[in-house]
PARODREN-605779 format. One line per 2 residues: number of its first residue (from 1); their letters; for each residue y, x, z of N, C-alpha, C. Coordinates in nm, 3 decimals, padded with zeros to 5 digits, m for minus. Each point is the difference from the previous one (the first is absolute). Last residue first. Layout:
<atoms>
NUM = a = Y:X:Z:Y:X:Z:Y:X:Z ~ ...
</atoms>
This chain:
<atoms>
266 = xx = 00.576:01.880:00.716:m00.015:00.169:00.040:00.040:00.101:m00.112 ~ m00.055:m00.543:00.106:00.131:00.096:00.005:m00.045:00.096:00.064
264 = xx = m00.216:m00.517:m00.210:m00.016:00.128:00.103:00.120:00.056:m00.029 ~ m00.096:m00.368:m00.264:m00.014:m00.061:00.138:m00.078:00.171:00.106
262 = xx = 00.404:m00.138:m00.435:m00.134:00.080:00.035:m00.040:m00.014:00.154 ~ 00.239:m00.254:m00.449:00.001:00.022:00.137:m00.111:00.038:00.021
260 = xx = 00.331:00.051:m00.463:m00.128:00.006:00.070:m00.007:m00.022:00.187 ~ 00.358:00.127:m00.364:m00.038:m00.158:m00.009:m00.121:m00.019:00.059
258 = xx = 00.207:00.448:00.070:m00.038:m00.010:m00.137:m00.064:m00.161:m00.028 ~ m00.003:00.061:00.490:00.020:00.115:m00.082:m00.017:m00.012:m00.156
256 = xx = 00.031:m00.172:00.578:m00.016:m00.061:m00.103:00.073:00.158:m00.130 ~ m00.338:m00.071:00.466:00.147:00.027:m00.054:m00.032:m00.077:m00.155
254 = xx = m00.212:00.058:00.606:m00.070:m00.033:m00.164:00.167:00.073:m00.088 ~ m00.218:m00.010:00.570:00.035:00.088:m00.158:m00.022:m00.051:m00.124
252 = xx = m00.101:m00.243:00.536:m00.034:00.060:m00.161:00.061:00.087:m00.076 ~ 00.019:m00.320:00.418:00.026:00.129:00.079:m00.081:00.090:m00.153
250 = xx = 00.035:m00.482:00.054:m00.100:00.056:m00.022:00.013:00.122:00.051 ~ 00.358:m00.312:m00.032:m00.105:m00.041:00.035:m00.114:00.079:00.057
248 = xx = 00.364:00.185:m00.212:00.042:m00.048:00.163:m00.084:m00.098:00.027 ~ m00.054:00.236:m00.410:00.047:00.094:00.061:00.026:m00.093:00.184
246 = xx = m00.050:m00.273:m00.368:m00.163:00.118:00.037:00.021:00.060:00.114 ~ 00.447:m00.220:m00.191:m00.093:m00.053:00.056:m00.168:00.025:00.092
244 = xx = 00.244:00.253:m00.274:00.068:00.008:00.134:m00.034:m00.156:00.100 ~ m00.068:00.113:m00.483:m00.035:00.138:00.064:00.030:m00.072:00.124
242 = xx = 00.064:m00.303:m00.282:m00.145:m00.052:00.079:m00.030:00.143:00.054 ~ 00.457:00.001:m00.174:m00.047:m00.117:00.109:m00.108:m00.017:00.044
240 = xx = 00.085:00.265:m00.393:00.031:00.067:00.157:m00.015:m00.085:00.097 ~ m00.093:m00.154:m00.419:m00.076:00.078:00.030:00.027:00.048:00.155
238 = xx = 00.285:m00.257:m00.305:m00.128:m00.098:00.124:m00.092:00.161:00.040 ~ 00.331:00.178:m00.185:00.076:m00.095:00.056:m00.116:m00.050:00.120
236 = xx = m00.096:00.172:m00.431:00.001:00.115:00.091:00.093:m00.079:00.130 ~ m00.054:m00.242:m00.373:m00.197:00.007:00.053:00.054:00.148:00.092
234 = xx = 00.406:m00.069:m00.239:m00.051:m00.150:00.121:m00.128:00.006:00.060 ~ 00.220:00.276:m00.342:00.027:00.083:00.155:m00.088:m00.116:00.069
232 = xx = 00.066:m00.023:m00.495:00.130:m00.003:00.037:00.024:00.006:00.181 ~ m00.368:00.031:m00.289:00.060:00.086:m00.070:00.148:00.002:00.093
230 = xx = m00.395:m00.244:00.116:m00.026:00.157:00.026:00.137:00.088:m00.083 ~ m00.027:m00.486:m00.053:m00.014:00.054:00.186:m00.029:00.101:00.003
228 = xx = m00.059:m00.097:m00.427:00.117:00.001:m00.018:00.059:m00.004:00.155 ~ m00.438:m00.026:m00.172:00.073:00.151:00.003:00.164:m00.034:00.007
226 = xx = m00.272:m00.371:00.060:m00.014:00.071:00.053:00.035:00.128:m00.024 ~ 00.095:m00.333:m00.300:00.034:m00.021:00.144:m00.029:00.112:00.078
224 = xx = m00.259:00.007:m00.400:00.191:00.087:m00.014:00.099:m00.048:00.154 ~ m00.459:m00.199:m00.046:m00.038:00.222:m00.032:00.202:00.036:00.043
222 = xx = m00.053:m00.447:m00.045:m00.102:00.031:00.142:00.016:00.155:00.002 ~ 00.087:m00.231:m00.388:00.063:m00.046:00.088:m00.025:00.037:00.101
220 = xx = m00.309:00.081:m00.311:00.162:00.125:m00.017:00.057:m00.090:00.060 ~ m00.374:m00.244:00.030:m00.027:00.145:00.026:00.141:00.110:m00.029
218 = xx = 00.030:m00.436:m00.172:m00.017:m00.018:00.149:m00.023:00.121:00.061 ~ m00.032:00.051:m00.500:00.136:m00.092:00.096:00.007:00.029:00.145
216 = xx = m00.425:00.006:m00.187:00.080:00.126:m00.015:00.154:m00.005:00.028 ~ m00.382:m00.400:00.123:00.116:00.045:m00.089:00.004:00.145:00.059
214 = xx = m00.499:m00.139:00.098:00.186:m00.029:00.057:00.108:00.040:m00.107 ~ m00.538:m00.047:m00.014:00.105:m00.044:m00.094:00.100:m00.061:00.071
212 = xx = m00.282:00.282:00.248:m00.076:m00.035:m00.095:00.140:m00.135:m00.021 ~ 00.037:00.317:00.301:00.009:00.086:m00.150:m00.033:m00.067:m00.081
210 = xx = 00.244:00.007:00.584:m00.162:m00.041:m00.138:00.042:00.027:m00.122 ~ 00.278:00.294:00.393:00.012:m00.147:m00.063:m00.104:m00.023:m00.099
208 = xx = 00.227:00.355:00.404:m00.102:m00.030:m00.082:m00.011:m00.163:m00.092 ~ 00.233:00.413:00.417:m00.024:m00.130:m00.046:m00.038:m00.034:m00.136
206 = xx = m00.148:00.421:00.268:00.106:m00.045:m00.057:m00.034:m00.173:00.032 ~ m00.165:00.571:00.210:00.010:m00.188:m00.043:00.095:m00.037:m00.076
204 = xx = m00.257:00.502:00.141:00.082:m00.074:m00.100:m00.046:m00.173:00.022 ~ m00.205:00.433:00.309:00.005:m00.100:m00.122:00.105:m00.045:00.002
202 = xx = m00.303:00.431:00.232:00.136:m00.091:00.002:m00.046:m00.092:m00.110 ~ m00.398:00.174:00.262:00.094:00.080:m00.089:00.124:m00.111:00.024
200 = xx = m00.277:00.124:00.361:m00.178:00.014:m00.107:00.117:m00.008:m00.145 ~ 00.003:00.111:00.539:00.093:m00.037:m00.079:m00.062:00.036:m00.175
198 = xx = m00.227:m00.120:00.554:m00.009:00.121:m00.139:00.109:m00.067:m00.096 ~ m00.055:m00.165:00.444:m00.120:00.123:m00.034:00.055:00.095:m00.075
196 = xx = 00.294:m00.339:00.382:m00.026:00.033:m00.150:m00.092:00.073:m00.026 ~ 00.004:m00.374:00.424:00.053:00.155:m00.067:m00.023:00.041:m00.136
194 = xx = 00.051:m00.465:00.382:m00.046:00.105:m00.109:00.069:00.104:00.007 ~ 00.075:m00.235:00.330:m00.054:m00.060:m00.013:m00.102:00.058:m00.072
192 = xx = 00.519:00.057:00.059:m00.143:00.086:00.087:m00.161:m00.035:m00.022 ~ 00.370:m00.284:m00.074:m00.046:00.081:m00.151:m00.066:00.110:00.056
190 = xx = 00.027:m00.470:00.215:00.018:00.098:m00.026:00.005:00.099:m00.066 ~ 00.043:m00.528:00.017:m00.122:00.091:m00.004:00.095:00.131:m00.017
188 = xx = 00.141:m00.460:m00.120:m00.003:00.009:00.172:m00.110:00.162:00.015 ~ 00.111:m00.202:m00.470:m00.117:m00.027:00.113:00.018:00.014:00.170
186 = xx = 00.349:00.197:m00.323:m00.029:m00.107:m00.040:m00.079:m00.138:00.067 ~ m00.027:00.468:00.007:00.111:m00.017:00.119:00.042:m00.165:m00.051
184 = xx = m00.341:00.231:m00.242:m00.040:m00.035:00.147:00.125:m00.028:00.085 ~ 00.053:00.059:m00.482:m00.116:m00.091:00.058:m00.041:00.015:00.123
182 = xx = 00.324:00.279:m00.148:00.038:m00.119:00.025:m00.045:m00.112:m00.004 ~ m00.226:00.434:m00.037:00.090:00.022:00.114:00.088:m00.149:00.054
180 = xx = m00.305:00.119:m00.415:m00.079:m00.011:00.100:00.126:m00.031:00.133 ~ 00.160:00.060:m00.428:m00.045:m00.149:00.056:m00.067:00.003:00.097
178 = xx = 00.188:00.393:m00.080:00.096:m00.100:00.036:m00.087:m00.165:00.020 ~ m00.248:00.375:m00.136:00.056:00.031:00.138:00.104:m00.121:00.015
176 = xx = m00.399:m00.116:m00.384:00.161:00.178:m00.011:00.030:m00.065:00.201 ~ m00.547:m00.142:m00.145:00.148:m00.036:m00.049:00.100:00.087:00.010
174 = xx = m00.509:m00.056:00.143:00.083:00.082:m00.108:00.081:m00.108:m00.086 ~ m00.380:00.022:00.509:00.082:m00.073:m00.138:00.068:00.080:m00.067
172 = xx = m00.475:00.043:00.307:00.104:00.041:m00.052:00.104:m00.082:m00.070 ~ m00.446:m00.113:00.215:00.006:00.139:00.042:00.200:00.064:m00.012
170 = xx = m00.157:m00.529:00.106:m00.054:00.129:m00.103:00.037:00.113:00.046 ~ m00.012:m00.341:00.313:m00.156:m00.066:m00.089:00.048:00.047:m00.171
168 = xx = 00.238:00.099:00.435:m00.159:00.071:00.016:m00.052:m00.082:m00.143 ~ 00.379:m00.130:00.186:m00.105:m00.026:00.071:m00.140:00.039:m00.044
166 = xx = 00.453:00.110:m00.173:m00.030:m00.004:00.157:m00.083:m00.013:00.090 ~ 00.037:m00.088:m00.504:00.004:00.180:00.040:m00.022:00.003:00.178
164 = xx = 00.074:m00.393:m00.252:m00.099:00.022:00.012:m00.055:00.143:00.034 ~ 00.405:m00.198:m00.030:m00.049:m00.022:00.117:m00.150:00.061:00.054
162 = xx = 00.268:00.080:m00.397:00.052:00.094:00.160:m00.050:m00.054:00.060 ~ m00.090:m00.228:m00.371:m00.046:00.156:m00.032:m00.003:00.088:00.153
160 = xx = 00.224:m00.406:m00.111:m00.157:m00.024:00.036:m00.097:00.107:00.014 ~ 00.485:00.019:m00.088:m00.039:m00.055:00.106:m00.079:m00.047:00.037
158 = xx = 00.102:00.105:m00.476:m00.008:00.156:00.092:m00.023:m00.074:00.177 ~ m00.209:m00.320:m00.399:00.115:00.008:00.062:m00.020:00.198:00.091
156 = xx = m00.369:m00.182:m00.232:00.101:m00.078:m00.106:00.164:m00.015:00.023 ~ m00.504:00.373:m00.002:00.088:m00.123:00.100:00.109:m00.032:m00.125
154 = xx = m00.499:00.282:m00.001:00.182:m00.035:m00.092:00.007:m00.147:00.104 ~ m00.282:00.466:00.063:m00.027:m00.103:00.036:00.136:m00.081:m00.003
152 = xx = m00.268:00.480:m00.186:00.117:m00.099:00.020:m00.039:m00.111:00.031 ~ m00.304:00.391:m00.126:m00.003:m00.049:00.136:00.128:m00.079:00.045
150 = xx = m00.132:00.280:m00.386:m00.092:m00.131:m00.010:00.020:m00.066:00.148 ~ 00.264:00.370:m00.343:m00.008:m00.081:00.126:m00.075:m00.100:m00.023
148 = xx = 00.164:00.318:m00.367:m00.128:00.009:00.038:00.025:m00.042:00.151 ~ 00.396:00.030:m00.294:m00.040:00.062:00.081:m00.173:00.035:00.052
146 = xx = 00.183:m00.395:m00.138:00.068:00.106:m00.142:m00.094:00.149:00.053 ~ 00.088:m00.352:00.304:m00.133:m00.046:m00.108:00.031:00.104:m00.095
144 = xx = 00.347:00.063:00.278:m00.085:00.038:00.074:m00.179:m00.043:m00.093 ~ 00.451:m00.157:m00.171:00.003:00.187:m00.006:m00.173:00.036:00.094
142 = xx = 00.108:m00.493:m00.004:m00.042:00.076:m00.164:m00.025:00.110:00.018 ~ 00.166:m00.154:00.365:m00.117:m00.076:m00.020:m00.074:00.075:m00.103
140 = xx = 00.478:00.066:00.081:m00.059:00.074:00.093:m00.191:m00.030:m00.032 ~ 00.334:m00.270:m00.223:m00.015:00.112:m00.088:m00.058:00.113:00.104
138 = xx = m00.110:m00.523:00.044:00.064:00.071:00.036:00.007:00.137:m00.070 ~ m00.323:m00.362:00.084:00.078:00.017:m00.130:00.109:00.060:00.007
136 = xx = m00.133:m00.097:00.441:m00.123:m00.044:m00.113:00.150:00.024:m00.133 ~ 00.091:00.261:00.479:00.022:m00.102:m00.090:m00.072:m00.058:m00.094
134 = xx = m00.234:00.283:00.387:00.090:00.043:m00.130:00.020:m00.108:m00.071 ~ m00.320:00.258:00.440:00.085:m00.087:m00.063:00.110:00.022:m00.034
132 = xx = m00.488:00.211:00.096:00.162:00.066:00.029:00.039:m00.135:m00.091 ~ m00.473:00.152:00.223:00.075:m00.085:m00.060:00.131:00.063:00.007
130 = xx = m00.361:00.300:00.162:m00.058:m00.120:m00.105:00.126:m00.156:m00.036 ~ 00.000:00.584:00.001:00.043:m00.097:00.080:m00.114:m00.160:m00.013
128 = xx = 00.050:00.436:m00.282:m00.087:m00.006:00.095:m00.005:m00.141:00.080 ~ 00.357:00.133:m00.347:m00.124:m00.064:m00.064:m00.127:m00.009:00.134
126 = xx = 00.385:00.224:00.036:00.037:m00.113:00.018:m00.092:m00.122:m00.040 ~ m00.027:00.488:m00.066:00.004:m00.018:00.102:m00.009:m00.155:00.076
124 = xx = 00.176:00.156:m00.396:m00.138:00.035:m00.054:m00.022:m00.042:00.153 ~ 00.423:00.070:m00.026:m00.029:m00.168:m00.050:m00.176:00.032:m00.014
122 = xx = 00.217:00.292:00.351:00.002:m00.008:m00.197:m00.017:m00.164:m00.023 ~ m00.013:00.133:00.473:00.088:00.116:m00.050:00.020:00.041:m00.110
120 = xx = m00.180:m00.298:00.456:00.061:m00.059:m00.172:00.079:00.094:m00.072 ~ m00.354:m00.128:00.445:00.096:00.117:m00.033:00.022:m00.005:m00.153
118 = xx = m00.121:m00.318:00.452:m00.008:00.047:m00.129:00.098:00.100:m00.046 ~ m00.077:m00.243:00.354:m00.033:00.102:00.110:m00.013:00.100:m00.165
116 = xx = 00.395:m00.319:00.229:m00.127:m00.019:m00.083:m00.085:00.101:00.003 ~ 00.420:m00.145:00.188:m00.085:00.085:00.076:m00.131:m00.010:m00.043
114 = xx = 00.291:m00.353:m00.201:00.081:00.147:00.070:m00.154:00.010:00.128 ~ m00.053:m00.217:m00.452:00.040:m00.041:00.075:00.067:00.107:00.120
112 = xx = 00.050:00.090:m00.517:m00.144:m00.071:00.055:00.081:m00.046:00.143 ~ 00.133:00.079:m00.587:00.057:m00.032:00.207:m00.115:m00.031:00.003
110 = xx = 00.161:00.235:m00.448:m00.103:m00.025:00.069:00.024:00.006:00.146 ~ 00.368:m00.040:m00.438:m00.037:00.060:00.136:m00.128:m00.015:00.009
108 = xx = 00.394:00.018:m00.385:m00.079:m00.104:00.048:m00.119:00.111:00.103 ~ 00.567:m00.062:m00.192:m00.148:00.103:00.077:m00.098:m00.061:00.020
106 = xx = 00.437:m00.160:m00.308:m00.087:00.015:00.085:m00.079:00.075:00.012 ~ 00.485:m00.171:m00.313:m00.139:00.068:00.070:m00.045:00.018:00.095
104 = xx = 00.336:m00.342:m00.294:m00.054:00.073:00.109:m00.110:00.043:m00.022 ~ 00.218:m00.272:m00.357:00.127:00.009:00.121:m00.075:00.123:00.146
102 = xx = 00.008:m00.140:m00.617:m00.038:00.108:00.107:00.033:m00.035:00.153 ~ m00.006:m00.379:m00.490:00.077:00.125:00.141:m00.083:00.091:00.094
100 = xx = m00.153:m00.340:m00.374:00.102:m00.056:m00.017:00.093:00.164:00.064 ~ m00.466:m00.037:m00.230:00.009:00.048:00.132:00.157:m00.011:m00.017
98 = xx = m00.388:m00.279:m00.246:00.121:00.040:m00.038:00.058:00.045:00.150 ~ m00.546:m00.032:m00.092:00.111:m00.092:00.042:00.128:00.106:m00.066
96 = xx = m00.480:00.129:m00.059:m00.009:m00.166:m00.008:00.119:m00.079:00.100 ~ m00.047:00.503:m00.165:m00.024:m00.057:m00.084:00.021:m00.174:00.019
94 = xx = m00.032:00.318:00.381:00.073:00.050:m00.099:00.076:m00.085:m00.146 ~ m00.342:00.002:00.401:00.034:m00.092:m00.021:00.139:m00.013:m00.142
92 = xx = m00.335:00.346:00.101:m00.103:m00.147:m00.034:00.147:m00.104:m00.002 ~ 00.125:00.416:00.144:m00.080:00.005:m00.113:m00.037:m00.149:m00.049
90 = xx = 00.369:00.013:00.354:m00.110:00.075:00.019:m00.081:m00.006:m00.184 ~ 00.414:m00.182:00.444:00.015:00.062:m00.195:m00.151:00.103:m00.012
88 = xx = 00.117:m00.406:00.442:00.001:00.145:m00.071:00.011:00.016:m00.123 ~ 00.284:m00.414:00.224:m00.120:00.030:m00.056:m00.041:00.166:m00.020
86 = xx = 00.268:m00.418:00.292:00.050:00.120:m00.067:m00.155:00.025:m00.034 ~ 00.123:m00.457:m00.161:00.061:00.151:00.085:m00.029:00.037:00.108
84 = xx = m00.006:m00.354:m00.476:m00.064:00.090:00.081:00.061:00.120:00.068 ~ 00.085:m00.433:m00.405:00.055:00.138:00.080:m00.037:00.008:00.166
82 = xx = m00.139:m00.326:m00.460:m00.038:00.047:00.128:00.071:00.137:00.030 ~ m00.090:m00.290:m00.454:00.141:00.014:00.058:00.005:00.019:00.142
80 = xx = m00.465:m00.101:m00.250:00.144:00.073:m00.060:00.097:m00.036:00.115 ~ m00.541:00.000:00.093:00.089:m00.068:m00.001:00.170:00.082:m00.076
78 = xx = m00.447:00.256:00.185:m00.047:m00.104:m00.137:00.106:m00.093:m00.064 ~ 00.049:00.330:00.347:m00.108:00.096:m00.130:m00.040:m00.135:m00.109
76 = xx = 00.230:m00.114:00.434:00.095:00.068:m00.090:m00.093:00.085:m00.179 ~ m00.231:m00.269:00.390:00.128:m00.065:m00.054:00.095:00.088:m00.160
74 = xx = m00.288:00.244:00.320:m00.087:m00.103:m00.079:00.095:m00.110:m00.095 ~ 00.211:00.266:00.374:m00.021:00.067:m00.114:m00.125:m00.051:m00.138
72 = xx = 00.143:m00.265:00.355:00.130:00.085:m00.030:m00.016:00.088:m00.100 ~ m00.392:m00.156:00.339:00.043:m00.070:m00.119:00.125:00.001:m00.119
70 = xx = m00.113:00.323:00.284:m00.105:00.034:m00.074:00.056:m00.141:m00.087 ~ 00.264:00.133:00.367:00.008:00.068:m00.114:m00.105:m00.057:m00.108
68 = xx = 00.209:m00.399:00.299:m00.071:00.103:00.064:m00.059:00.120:m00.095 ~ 00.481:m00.230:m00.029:m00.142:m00.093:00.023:m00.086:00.097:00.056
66 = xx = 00.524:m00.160:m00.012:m00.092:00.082:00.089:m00.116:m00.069:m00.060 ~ 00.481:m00.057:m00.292:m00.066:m00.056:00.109:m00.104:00.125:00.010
64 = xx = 00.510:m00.137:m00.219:m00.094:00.098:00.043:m00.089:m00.068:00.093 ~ 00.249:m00.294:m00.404:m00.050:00.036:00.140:m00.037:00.141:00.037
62 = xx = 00.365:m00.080:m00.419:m00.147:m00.001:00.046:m00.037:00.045:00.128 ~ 00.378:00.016:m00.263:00.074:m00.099:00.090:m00.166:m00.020:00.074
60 = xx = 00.311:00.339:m00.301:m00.121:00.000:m00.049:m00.026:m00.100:00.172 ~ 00.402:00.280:m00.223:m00.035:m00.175:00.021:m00.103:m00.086:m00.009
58 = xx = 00.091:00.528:m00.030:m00.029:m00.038:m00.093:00.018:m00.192:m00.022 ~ 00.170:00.269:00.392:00.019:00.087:m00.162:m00.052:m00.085:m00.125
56 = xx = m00.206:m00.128:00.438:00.170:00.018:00.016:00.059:00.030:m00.133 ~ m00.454:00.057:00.055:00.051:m00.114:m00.022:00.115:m00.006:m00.035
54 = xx = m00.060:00.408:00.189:m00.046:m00.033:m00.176:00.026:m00.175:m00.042 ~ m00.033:00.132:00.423:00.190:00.065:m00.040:m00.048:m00.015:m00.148
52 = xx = m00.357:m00.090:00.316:00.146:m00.139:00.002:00.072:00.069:m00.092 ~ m00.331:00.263:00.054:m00.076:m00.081:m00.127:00.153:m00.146:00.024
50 = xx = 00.063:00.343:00.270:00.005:00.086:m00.070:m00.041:m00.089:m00.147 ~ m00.079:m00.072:00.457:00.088:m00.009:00.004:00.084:00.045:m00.149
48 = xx = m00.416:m00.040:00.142:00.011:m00.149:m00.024:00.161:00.046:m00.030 ~ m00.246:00.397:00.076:00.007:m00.042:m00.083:00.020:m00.171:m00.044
46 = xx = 00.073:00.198:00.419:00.068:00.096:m00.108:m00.032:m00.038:m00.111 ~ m00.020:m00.351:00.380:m00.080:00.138:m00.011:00.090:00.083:m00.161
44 = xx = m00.116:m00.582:00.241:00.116:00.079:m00.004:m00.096:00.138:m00.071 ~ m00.024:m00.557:00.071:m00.010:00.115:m00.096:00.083:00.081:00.038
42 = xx = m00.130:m00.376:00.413:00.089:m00.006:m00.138:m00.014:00.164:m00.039 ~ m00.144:m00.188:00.411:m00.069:m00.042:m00.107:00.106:m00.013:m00.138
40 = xx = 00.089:00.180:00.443:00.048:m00.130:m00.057:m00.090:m00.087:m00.063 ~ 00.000:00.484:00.104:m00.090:m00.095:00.134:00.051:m00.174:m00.004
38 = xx = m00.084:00.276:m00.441:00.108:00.065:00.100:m00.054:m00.092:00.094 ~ m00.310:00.138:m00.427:00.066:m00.130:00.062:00.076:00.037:00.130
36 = xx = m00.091:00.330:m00.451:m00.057:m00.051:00.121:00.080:m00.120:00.027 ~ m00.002:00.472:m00.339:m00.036:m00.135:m00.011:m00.050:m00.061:00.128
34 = xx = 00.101:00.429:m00.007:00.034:00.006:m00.104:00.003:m00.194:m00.063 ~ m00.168:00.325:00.447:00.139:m00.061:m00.055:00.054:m00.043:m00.107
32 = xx = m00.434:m00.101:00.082:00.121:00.004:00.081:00.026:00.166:m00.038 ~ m00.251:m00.423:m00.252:m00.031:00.151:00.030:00.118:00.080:00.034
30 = xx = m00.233:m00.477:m00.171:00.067:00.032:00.106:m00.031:00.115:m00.001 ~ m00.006:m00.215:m00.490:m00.083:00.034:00.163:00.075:00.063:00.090
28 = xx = 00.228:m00.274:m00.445:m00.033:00.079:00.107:m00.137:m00.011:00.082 ~ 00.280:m00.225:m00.485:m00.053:m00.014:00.129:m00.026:00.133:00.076
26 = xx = 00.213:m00.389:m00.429:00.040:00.125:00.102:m00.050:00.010:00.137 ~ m00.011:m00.297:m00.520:m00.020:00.024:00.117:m00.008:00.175:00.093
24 = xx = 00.273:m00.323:m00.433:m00.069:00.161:00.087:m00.019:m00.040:00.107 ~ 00.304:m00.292:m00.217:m00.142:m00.017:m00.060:m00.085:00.166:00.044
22 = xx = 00.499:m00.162:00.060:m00.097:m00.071:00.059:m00.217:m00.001:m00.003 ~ 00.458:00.175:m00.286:00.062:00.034:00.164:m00.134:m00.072:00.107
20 = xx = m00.013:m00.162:m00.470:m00.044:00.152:m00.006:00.034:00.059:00.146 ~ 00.173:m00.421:m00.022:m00.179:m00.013:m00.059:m00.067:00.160:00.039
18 = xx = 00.428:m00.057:m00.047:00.003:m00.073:00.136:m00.115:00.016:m00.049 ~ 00.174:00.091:m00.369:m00.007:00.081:00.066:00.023:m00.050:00.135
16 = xx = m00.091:m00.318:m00.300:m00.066:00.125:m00.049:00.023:00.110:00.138 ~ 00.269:m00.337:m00.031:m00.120:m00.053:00.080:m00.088:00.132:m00.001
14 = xx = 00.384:00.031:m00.193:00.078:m00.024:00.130:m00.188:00.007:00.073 ~ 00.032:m00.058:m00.457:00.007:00.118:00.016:00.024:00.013:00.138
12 = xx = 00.020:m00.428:m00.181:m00.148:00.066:00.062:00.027:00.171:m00.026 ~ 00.384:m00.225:00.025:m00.074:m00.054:00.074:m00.116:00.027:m00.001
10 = xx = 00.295:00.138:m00.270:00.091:00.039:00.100:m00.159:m00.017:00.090 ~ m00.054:m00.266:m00.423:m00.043:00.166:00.015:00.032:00.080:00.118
8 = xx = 00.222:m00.436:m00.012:m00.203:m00.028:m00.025:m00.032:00.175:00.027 ~ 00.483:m00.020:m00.083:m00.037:m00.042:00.153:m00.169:m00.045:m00.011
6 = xx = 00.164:00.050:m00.428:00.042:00.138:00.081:m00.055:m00.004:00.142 ~ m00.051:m00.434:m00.285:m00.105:00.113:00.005:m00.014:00.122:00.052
4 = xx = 00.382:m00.303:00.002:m00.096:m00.053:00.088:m00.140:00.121:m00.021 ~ 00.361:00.027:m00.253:00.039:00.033:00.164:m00.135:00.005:00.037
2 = xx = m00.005:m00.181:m00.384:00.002:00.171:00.009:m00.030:00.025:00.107 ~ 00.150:m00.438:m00.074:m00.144:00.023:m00.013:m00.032:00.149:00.010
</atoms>
């Protein structure tokens, strides 16, 4: 009879943690290189690659799936156990998630169309224009409402953004150089296409996880996984791969430095 209870307990502890390996949802917006669908249709990019090795580490067995940011992040501001990626680190959001990892910085740009006739030489400047599109809810979105911009026009995809740049029907988009660059080679579209205005500041992403009553547990599972690819060379490993990847796709400069991927090199 003992036995029998040893092997009962064996057993929902067995379940318990199959349960817990299962219960996070895990999601993404497409935002190349860092998160994307390969011409397979299957998850690839520096940071899918990086949220596998934590799994990995931690036996954490939860779908990664693609939704679209705003719902992703709506989701996440209200729902527990949501790990989110890649996300800016900004004031407002500071407070209303657990910032799991550091993995990249960005330039974020002002693109107009090439041979535009605008001249974009402050962000004060940028305000003349009459539309400039910008991720809806997006930390580019915020900085620019933050900012005193009354003239954003919030899309829900960066490829609706570029199209809409083409045809004239906005003035401007503002996103970092790399996405602008592997969104159009992406598209069949030239990167000649656009041009950069104005380099308006860098930012900090991470991966990110909801706040509203996720285990702390779960959150130092995730926190200590991940420094632990930075401690022992591996996030410098995947890192170089997506250097040289860029580097022979894109004809880019990026590096990897201090656990950080930096999507420039000067």
């Amino acid at each position: 009879m003992k036995k029998e209870k040893i092997y009962v307990l064996i057993l929902f502890l067995c379940l318990s943690s199959l349960a817990y390996a299962n219960d996070l949802t895990i999601g993404f917006a497409i935002s190349y290189p860092t998160e994307f669908l390969d011409k397979n249709g299957s998850f690839t990019g520096l940071t899918i690659d990086i949220v596998r090795e934590i799994q990995k580490r931690i036996g954490d067995k939860s779908k990664i799936e693609e939704y679209p940011w705003a719902r992703l992040y709506s989701i996440a501001l209200r729902e527990p156990d949501i790990v989110l990626f890649t996300a800016s680190r900004n004031a407002d959001r500071e407070d209303k998630f657990h910032w799991i990892s550091h993995i990249t910085n960005r330039r974020s740009v002002f693109f107009a169309k090439k041979k535009s006739s605008l001249i974009i030489n402050s962000i004060e400047s940028a305000k003349n224009v009459e539309k400039i599109g910008v991720m809806r809810y997006g930390n580019r979105e915020k900085y620019l409402q933050e900012h005193g911009f009354s003239n954003l026009y919030s899309i829900t995809t960066e490829k609706q953004a570029l199209g809409m740049l083409l045809l004239n029907r906005i003035d401007l988009i503002f996103m970092s150089m790399i996405e602008a660059a592997t969104l159009a080679k992406n598209n069949g579209i030239s990167f000649d296409e656009i041009e950069p205005k104005f380099v308006v500041y860098s930012n900090d992403s991470y991966i990110i996880m909801s706040k509203n009553n996720t285990s702390i547990e779960t959150v130092n599972k995730w926190k200590n996984a991940a420094q632990s690819i930075k401690d022992d060379g591996t996030f410098e490993k995947i890192g170089r791969k997506w250097v040289n990847i860029i580097q022979k796709e894109y004809g880019m400069e990026t590096k990897v430095e201090n656990g950080v991927f930096y999507f420039w090199n000067d």
